[in-house]
mmCIF file of the N, C-alpha and C atoms, coordinates in Angstrom:
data_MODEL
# 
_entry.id   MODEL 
# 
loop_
_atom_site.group_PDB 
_atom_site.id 
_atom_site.type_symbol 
_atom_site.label_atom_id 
_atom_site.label_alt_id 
_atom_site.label_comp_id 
_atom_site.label_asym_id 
_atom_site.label_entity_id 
_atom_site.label_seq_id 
_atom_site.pdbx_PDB_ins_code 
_atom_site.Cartn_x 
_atom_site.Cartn_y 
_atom_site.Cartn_z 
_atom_site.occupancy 
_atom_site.B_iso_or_equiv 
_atom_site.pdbx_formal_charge 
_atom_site.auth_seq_id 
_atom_site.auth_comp_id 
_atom_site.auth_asym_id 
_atom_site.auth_atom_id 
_atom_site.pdbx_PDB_model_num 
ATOM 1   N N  . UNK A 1 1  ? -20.520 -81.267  -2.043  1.00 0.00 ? 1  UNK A N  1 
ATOM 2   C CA . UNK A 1 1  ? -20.544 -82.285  -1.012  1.00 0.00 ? 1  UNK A CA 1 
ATOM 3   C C  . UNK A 1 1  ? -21.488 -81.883  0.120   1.00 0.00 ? 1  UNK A C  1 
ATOM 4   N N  . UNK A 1 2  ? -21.282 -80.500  0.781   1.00 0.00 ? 2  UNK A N  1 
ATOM 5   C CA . UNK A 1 2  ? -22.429 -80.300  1.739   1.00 0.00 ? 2  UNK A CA 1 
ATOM 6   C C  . UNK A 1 2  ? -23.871 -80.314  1.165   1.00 0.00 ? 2  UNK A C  1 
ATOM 7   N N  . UNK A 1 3  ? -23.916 -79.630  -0.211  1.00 0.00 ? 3  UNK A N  1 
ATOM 8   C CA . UNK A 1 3  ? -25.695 -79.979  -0.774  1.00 0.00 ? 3  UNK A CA 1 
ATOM 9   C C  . UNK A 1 3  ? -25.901 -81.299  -0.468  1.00 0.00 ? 3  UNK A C  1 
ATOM 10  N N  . UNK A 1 4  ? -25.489 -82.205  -1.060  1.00 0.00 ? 4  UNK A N  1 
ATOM 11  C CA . UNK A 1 4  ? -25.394 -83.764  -0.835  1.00 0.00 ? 4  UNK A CA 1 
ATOM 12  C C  . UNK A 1 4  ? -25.828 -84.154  0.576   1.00 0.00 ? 4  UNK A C  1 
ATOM 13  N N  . UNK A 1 5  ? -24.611 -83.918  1.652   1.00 0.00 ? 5  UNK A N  1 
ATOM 14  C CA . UNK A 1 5  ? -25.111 -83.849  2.935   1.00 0.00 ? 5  UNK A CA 1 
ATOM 15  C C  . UNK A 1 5  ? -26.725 -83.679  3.182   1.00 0.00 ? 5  UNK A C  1 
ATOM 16  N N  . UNK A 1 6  ? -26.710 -82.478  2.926   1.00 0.00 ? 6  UNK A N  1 
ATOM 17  C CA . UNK A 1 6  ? -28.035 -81.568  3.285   1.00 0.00 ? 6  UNK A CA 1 
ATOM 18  C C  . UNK A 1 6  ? -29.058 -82.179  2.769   1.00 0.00 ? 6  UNK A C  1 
ATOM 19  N N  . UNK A 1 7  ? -29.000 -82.868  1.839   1.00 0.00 ? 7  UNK A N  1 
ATOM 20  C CA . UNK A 1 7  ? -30.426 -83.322  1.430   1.00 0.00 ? 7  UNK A CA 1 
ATOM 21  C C  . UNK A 1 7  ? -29.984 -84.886  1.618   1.00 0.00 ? 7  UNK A C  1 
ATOM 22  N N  . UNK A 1 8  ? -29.311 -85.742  2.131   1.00 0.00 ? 8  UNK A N  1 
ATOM 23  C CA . UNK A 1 8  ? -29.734 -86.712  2.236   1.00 0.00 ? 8  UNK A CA 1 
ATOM 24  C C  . UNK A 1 8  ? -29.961 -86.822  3.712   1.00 0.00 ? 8  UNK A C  1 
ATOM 25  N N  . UNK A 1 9  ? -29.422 -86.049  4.849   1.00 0.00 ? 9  UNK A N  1 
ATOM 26  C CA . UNK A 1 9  ? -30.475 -85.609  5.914   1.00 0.00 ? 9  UNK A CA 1 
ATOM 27  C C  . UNK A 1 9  ? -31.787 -85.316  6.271   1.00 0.00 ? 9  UNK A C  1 
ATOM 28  N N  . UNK A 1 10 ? -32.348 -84.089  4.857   1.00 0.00 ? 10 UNK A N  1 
ATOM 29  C CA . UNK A 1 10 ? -33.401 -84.115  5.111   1.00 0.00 ? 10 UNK A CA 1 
ATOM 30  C C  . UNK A 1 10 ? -34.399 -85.616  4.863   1.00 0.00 ? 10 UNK A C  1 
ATOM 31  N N  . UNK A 1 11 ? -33.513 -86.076  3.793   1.00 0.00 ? 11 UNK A N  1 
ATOM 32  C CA . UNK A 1 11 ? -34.770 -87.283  3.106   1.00 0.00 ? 11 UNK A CA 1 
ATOM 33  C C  . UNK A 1 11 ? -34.987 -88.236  3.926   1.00 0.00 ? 11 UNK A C  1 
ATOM 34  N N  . UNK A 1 12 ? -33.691 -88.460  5.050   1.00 0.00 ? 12 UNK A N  1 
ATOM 35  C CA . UNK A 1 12 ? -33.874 -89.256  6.617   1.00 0.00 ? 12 UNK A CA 1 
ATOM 36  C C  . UNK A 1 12 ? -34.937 -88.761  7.358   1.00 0.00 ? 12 UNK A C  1 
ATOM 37  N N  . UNK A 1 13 ? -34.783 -87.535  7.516   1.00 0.00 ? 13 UNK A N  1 
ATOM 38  C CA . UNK A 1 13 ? -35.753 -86.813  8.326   1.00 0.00 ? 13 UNK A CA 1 
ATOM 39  C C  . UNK A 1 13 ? -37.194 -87.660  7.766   1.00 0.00 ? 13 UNK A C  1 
ATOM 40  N N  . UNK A 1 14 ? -37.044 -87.273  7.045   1.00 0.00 ? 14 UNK A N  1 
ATOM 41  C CA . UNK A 1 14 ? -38.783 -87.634  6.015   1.00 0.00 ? 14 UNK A CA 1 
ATOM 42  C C  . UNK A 1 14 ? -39.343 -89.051  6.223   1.00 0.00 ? 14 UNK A C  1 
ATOM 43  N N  . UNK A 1 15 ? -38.003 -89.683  6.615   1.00 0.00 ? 15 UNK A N  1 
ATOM 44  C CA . UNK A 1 15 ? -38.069 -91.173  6.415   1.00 0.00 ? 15 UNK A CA 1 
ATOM 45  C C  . UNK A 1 15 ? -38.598 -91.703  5.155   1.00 0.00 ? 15 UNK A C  1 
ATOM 46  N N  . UNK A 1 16 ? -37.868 -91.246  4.070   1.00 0.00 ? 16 UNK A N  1 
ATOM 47  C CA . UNK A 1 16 ? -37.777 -91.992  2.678   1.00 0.00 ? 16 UNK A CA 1 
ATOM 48  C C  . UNK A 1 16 ? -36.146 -92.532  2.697   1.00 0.00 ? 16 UNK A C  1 
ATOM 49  N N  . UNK A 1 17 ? -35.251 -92.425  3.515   1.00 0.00 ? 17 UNK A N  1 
ATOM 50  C CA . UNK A 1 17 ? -34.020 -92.960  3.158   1.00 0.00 ? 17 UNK A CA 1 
ATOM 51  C C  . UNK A 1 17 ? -33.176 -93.544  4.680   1.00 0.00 ? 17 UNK A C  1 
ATOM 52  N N  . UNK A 1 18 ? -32.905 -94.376  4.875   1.00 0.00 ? 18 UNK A N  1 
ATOM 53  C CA . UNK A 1 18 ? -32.282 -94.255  6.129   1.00 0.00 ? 18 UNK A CA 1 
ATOM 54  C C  . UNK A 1 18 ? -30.885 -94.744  6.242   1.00 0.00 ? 18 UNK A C  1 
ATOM 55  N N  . UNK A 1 19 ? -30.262 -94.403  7.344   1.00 0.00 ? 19 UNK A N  1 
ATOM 56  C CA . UNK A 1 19 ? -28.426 -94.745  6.858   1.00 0.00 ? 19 UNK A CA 1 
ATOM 57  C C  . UNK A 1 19 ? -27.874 -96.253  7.512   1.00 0.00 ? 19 UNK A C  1 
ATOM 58  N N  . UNK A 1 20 ? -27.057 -96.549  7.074   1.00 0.00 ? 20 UNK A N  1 
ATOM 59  C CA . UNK A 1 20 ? -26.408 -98.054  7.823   1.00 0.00 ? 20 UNK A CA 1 
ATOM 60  C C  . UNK A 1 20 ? -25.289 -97.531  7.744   1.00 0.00 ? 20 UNK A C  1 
ATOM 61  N N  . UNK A 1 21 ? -24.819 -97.668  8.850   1.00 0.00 ? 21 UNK A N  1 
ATOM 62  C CA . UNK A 1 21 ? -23.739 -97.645  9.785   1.00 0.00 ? 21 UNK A CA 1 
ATOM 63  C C  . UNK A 1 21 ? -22.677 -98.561  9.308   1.00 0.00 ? 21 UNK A C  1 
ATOM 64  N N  . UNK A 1 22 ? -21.357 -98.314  8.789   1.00 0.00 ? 22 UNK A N  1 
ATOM 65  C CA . UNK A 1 22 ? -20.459 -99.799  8.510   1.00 0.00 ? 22 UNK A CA 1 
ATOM 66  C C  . UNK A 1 22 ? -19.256 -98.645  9.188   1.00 0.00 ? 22 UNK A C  1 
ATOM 67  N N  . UNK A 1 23 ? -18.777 -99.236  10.482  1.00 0.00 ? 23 UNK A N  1 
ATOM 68  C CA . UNK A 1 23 ? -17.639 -98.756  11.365  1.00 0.00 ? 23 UNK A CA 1 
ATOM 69  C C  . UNK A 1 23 ? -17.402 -97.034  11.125  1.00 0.00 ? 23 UNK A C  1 
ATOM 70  N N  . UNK A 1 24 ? -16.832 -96.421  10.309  1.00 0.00 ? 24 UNK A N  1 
ATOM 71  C CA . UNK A 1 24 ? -16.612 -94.802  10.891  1.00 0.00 ? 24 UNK A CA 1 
ATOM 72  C C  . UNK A 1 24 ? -17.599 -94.035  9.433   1.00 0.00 ? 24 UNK A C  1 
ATOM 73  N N  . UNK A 1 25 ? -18.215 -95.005  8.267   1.00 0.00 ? 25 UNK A N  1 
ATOM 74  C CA . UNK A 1 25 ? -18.864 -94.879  7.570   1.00 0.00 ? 25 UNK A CA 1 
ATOM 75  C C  . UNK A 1 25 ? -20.630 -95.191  7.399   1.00 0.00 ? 25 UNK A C  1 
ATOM 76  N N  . UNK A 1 26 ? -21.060 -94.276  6.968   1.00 0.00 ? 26 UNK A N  1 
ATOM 77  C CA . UNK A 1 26 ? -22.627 -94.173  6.428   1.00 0.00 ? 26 UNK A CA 1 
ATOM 78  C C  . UNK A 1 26 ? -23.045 -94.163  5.021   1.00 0.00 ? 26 UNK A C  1 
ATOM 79  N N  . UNK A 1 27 ? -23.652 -95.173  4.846   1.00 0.00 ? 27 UNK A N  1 
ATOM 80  C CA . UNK A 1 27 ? -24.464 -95.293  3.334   1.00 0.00 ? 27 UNK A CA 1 
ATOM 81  C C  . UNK A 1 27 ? -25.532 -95.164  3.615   1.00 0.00 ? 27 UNK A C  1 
ATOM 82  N N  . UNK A 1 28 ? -26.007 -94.006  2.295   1.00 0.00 ? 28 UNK A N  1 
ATOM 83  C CA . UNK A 1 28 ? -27.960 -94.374  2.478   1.00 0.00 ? 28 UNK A CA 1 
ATOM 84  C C  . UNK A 1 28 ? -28.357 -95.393  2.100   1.00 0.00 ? 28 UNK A C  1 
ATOM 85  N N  . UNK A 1 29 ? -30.136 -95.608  2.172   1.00 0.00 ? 29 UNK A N  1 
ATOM 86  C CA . UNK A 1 29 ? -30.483 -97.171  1.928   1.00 0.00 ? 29 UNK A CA 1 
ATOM 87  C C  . UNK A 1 29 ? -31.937 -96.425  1.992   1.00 0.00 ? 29 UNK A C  1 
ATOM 88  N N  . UNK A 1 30 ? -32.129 -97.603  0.865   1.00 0.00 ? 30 UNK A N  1 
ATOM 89  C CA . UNK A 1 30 ? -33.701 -97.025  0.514   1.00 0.00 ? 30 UNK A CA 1 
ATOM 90  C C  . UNK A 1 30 ? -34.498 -98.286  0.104   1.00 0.00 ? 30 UNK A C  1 
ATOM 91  N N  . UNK A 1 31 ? -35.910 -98.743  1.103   1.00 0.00 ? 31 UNK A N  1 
ATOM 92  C CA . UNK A 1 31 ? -36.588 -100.023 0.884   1.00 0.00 ? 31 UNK A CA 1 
ATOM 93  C C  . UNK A 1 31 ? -37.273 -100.340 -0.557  1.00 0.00 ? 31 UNK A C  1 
ATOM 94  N N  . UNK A 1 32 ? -37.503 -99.265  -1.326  1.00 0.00 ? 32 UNK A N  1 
ATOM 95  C CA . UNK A 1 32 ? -37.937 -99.331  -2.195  1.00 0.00 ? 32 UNK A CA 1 
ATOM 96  C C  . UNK A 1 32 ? -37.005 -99.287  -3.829  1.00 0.00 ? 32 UNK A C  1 
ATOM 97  N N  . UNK A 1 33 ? -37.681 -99.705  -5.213  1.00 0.00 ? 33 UNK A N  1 
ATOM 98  C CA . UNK A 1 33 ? -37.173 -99.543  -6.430  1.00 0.00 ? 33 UNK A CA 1 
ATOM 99  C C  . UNK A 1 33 ? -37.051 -98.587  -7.029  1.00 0.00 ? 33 UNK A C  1 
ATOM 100 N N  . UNK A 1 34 ? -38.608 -98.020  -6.736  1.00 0.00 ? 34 UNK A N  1 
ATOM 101 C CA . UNK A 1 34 ? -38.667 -96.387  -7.579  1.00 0.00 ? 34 UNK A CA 1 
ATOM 102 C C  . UNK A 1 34 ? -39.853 -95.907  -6.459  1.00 0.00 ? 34 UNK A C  1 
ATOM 103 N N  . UNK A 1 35 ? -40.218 -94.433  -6.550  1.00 0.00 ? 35 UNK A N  1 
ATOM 104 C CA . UNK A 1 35 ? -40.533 -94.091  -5.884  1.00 0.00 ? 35 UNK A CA 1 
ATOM 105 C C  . UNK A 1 35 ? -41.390 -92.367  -7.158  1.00 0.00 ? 35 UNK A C  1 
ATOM 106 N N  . UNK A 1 36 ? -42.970 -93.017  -7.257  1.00 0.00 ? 36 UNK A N  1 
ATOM 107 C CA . UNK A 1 36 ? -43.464 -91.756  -7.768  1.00 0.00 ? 36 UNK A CA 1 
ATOM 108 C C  . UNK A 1 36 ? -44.292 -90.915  -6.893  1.00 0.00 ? 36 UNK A C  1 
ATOM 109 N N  . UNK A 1 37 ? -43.931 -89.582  -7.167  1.00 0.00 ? 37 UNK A N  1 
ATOM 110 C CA . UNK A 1 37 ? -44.684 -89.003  -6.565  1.00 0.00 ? 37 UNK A CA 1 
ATOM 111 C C  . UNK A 1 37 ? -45.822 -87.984  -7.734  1.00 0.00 ? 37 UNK A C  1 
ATOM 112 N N  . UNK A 1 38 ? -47.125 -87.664  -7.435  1.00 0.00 ? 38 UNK A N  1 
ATOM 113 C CA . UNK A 1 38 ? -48.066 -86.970  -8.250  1.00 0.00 ? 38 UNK A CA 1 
ATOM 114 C C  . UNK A 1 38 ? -48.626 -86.110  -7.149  1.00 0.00 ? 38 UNK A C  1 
ATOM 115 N N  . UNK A 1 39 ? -48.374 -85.010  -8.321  1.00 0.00 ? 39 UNK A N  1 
ATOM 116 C CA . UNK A 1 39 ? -48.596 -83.441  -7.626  1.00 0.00 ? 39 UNK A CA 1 
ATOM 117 C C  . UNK A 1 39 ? -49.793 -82.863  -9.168  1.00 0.00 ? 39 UNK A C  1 
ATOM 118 N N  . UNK A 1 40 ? -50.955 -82.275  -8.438  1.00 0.00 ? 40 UNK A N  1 
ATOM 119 C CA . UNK A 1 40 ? -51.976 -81.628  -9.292  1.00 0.00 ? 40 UNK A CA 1 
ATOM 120 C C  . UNK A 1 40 ? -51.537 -80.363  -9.014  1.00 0.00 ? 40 UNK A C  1 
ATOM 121 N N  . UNK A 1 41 ? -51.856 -79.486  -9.925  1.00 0.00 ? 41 UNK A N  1 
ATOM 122 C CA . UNK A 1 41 ? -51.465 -78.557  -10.489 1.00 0.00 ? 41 UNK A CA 1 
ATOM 123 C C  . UNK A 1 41 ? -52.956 -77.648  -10.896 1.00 0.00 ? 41 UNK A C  1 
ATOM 124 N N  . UNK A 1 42 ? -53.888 -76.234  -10.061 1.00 0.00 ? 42 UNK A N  1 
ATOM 125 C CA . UNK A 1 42 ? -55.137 -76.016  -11.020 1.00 0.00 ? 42 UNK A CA 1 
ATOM 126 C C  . UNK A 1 42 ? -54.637 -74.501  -11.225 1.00 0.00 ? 42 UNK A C  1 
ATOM 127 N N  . UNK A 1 43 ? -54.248 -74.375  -12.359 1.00 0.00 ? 43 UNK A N  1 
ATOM 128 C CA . UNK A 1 43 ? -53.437 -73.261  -13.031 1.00 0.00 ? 43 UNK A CA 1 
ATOM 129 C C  . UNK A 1 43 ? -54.929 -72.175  -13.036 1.00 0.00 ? 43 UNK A C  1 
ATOM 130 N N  . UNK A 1 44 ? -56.104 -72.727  -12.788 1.00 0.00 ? 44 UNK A N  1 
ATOM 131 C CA . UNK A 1 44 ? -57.231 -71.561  -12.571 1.00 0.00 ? 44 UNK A CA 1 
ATOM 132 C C  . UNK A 1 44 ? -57.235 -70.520  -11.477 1.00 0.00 ? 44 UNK A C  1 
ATOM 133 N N  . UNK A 1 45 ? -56.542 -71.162  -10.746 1.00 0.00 ? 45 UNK A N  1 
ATOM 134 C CA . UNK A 1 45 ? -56.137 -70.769  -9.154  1.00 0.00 ? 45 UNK A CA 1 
ATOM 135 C C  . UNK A 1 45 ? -55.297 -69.935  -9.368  1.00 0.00 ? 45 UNK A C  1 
ATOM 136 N N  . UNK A 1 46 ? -55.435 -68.459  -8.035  1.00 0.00 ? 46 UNK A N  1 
ATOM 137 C CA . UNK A 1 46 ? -54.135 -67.604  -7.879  1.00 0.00 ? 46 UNK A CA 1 
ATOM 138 C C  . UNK A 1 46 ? -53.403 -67.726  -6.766  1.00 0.00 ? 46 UNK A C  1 
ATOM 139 N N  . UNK A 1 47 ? -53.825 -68.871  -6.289  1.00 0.00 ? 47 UNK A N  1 
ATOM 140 C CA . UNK A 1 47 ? -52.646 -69.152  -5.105  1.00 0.00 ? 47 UNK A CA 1 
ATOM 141 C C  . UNK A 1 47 ? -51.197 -69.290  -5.589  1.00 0.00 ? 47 UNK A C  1 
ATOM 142 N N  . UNK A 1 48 ? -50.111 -68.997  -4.873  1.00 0.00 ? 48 UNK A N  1 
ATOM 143 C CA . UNK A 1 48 ? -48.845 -69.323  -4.928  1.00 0.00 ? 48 UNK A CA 1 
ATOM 144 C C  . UNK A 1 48 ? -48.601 -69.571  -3.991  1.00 0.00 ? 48 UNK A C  1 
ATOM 145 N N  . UNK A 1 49 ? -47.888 -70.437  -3.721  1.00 0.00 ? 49 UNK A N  1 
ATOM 146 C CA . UNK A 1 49 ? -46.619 -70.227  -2.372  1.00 0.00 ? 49 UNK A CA 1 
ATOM 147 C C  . UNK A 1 49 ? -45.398 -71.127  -2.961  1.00 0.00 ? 49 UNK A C  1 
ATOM 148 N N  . UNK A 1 50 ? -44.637 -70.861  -2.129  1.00 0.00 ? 50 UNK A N  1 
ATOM 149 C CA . UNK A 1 50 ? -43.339 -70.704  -2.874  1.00 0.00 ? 50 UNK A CA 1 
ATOM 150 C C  . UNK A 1 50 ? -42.437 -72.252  -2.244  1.00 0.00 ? 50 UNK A C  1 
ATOM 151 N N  . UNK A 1 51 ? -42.109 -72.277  -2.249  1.00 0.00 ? 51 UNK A N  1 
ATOM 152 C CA . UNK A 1 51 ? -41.513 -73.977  -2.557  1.00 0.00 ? 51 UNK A CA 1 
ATOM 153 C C  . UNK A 1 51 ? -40.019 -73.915  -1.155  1.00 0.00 ? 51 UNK A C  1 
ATOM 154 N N  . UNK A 1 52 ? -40.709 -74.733  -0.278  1.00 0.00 ? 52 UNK A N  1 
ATOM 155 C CA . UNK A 1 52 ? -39.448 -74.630  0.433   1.00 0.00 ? 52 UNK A CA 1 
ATOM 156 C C  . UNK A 1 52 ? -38.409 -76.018  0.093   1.00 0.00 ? 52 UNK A C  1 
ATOM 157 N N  . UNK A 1 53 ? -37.254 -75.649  0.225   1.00 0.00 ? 53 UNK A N  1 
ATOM 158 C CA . UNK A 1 53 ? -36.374 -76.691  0.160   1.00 0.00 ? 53 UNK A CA 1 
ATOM 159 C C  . UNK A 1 53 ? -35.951 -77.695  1.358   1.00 0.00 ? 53 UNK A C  1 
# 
């Protein structure tokens, strides 16, 4: 339940999700259907960095 929490905070933060208010309760809400994201990848490269959550 707190992971849950925790990341649907951050995704507010981000403003991909935002909450509605119904009296002592919060639902997320999201304007969109689907949502892709594309990430390149050049495996020639020795960069790393490491993936924050």
């Amino acid at each position: 339940m707190k992971n849950v929490h925790e990341e649907l905070s951050r995704l507010a933060q981000l403003g991909i999700i935002f909450f509605e208010e119904d009296d002592q309760s919060k639902r997320p809400v999201v304007w969109f259907n689907e949502l892709v994201i594309s990430l390149s990848f050049d495996p020639a490269t020795d960069d790393t960095v490491a993936a924050t959550p």
